[in-house]
C-alpha positions as CSV (number, residue, x, y, z in Angstrom):
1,X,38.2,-14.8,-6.0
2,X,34.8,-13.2,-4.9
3,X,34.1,-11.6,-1.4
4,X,31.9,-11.9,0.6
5,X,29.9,-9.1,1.1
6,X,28.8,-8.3,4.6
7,X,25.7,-6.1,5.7
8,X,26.6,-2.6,7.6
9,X,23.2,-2.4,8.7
10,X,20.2,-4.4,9.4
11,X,18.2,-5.5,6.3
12,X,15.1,-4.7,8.1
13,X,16.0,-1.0,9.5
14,X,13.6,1.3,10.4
15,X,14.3,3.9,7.4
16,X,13.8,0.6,5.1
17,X,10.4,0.0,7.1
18,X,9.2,3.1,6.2
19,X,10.3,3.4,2.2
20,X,9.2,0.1,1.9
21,X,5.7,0.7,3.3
22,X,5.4,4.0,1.6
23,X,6.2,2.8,-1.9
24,X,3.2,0.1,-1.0
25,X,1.0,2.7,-0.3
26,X,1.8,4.3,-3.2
27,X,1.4,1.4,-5.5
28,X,-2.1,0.8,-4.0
29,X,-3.0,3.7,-4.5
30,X,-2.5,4.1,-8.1
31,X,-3.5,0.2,-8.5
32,X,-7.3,1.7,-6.9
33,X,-7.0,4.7,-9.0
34,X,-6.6,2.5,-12.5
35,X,-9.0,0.1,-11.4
36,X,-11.8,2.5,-10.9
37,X,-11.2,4.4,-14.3
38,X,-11.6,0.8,-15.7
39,X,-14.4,0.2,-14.2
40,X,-16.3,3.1,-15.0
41,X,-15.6,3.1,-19.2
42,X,-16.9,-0.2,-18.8
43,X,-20.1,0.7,-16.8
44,X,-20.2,3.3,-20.1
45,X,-20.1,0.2,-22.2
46,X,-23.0,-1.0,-19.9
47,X,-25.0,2.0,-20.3
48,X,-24.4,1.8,-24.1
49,X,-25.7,-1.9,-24.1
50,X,-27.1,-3.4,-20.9
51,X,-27.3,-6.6,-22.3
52,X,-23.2,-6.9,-22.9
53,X,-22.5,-9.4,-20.0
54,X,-18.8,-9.4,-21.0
55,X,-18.4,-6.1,-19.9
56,X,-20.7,-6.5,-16.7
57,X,-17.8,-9.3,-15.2
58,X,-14.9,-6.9,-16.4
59,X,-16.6,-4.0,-14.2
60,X,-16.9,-6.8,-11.1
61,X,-13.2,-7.8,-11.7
62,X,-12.6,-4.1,-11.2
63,X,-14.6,-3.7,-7.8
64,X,-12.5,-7.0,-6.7
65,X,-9.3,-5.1,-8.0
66,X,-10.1,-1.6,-6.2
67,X,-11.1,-4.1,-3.0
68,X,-7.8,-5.7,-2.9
69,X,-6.1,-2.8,-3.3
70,X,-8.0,-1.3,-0.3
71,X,-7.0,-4.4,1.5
72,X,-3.1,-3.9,1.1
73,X,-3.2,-1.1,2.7
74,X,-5.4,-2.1,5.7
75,X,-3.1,-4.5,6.2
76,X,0.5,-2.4,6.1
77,X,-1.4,-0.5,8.7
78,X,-2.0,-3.2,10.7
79,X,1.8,-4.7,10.3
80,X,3.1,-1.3,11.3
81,X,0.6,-0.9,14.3
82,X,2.7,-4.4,15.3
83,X,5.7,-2.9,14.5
84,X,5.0,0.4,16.4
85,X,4.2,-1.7,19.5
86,X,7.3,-4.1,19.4
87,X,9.4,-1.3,19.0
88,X,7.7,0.9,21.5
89,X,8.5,-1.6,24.6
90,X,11.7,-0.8,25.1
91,X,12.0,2.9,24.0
92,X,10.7,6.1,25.7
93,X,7.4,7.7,25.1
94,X,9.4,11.1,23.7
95,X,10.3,9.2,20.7
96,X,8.6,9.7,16.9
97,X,6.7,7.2,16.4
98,X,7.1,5.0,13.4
99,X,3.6,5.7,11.9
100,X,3.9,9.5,12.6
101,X,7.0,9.3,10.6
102,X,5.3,7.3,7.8
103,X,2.6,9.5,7.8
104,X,5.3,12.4,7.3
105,X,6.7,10.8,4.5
106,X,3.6,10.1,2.4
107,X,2.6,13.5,2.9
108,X,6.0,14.7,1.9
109,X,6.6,16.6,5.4
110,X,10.2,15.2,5.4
């Protein structure tokens, strides 16, 4: 017979928060990277033959890549500003904040 396995913690911890977030960052980051060495072979394909239109939509599909990327992380920054500021209502001022420690972690300061 199975059991049941029950949760010591929270699912949505801070420490999870912040691994979560930074592996997003992280995945944006090398999303934008890909996307823009993509986009500039084929802007060499361009140069090569300006009138290859195939290869003109595949360097705009790039941009829109490299834009959403950008957009992912505008908008963890944004969810963790919310977070910050839920969390901060109840808690003293002396506390590290959870962007601080975010910004530790992607930096590798830990």
């Amino acid at each position: 017979m199975p059991k049941h396995y029950t949760l010591k913690r929270s699912p949505i911890d801070k420490n999870r928060l912040l691994k979560l977030c930074k592996e997003s960052a992280d995945n944006s980051y090398a999303d934008r990277k890909l996307a823009l060495e993509t986009y500039k072979y084929y802007k060499s394909l361009v140069e090569e033959n300006p009138n290859d239109n195939t290869s003109k939509t595949l360097m705009a599909e790039c941009l829109k890549l490299m834009q959403s990327a950008t957009k992912i992380g505008a908008g963890l920054i944004e969810l963790f500003i919310k977070v910050e500021n839920s969390l901060a209502e109840g808690k003293s001022k002396d506390s590290i904040s959870l962007f601080d420690q975010l910004e530790a972690a992607t930096n590798g300061d830990e």
